[in-house]
Residue, then its C-alpha position, 0 to 999 in steps of 0.5 A: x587831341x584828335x586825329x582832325x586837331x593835329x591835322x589842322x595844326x598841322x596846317x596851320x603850322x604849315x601855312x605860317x612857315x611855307x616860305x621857311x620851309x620851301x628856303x628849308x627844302x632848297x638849303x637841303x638840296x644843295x647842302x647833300x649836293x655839297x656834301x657829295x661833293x666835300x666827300x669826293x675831294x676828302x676821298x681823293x685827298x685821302x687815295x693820293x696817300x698811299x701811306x693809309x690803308x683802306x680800311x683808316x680810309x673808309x672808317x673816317x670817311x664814314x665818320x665825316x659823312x655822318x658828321x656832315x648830315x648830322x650838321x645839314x639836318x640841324x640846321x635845317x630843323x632850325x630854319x624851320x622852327x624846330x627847337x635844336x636842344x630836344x633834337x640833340x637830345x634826342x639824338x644822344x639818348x639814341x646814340x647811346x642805346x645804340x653804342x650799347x647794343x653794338x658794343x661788341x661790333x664797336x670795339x672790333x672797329x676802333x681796334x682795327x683802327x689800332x691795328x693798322x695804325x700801330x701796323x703789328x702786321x701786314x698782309x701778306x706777313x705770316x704771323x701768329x695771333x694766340x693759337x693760331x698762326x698762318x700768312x695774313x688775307x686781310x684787315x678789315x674792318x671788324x675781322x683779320x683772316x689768317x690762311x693757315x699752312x694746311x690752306x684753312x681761312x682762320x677768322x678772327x674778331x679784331x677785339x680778340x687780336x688787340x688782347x692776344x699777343x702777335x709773333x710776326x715772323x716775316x716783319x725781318x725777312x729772315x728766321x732762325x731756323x732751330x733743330x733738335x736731335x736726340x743721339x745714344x749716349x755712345x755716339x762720338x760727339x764731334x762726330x754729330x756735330x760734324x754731321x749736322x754742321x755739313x747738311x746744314x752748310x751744304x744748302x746755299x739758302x743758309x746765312x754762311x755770313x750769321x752764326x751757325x750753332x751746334x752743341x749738347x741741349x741736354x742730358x737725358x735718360x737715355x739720349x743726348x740731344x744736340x741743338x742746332x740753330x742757323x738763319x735762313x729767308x723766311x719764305x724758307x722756313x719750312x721748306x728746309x726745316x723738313x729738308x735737314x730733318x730727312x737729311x740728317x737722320x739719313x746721315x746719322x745712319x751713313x755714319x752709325x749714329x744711333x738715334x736710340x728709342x723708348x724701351x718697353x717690356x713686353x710678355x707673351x700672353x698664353x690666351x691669343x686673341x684671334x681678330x677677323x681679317x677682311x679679305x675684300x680688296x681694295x677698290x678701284x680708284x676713280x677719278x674725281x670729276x672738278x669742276x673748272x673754277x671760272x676767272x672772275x678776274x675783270x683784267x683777266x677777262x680783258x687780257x684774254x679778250x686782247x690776245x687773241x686780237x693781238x695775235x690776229x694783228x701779228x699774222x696780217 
């Protein structure tokens, strides 16, 4: 067929079908002005339950967006002649090169559907996923961010979070806090336990009212090690587990405690090897010159704009 031919057909198809498609065209700009509207009563439908997170939000929006148009354009191409078996046929071969081409981003998306709605964590909730663990950024839709305790954003893919096994530790609001300490085996026994019982009850963030546990762990070559187990908030974790490390070993040296080492055996060598010594000293410490990091904060911006004015209104 020519170029002409089809241009008269064209036409000709046109001609026999103006009317249908001009009511076509119409039904087509109220169906988008009505959809618009159907999705503005869902979203807010939707925003006034708070239960439902932001990203189940918008993932079934979209679904219902696309559903509606799929829906407009068939009928459409039916009051127009066009034979909705082929379209829809079409339309399943399309649809399921592309399910194959994004098989990957897929399977992120329905499995952050899974995570919010089984809601293993939070944000704001420090957990461990894997190897990796740090407090919870975000949830979205493809990826969850981890901010690790060395201040590091850690990435992953919501597939990879679905197969992995997840400790959430803020989920109670209070964590065990467990401790190990390696003492001679000349020590007095009561005596360290005693130690480490004081520094732990001395700190008013430690549960009095949860057991507090000291007692031997085990029997080593050369030391004993005591366990020591007591339960405090978990924001407070870390803070004390640093704390009753430095206090106890500074105890156990108050009250001669012996913390004993690895013992090695060392022979003096005749041949002595002389390294060189850099003499040059060290340089002069110059300070680092930050930028000032702007607030891109909208409220921000807005409350520093009415303070002043606030302050003005106070002196007249």
């Amino acid at each position: 067929m020519s170029w002409e031919e089809f241009w008269e057909l064209c036409k000709t198809w046109i001609e026999e079908n103006a009317i249908a498609i001009i009511i076509a065209f119409l039904f087509l700009v109220v169906g988008i002005f009505v959809i618009k509207l159907i999705m503005l009563i869902i979203k807010r439908a939707f925003n006034r339950n708070k239960k439902m997170e932001k990203i189940t939000i918008s993932f079934f929006t979209s679904v219902i967006k696309i559903v509606l148009y799929i829906l407009l354009l068939l009928i459409v191409s039916q009051m127009i002649g066009i034979p909705i078996a082929g379209f829809v046929s079409l339309l399943s071969i399309v649809g399921l090169a592309i399910s194959l081409a994004i098989q990957d981003t897929l399977a992120n998306l329905f499995n952050g559907l899974i995570l919010v709605s089984t809601k293993p964590f939070k944000t704001g909730e420090y957990v461990q996923i894997g190897d990796e663990e740090g407090k919870v950024l975000s949830i979205n839709t493809m990826t969850t961010t981890l901010l690790t305790v060395d201040n590091k954003e850690v990435i992953i893919p919501n597939s990879t979070v679905a197969k992995e096994e997840i400790i959430n530790y803020d989920r109670t609001g209070e964590r065990r806090l467990d401790l190990k300490f390696d003492v001679a085996y000349s020590s007095d026994i009561k005596k360290v336990k005693e130690v480490i019982l004081n520094v732990i009850k001395s700190d008013g963030r430690v549960y009095l009212d949860k057991q507090i546990v000291v007692a031997i762990d085990s029997f080593n070559d050369s030391s004993i090690t005591f366990v020591s187990k007591c339960w405090c908030d978990s924001e407070d974790y870390w803070d004390l587990k640093y704390l009753f490390n430095e206090l106890i070993f500074n105890e156990f040296k108050k009250n001669n405690i012996s913390i004993p080492f690895d013992q090695l055996e060392v022979r003096l060598l005749n041949d002595e090897i002389k390294s060189p010594i850099d003499e040059t000293p060290l340089q002069t410490r110059v300070e680092k010159v930050r930028s000032v990091k702007k607030d891109n904060n909208f409220i921000t911006k807005i409350e520093q704009k009415v303070e002043p004015k606030k302050r003005r209104a106070k002196k007249k």
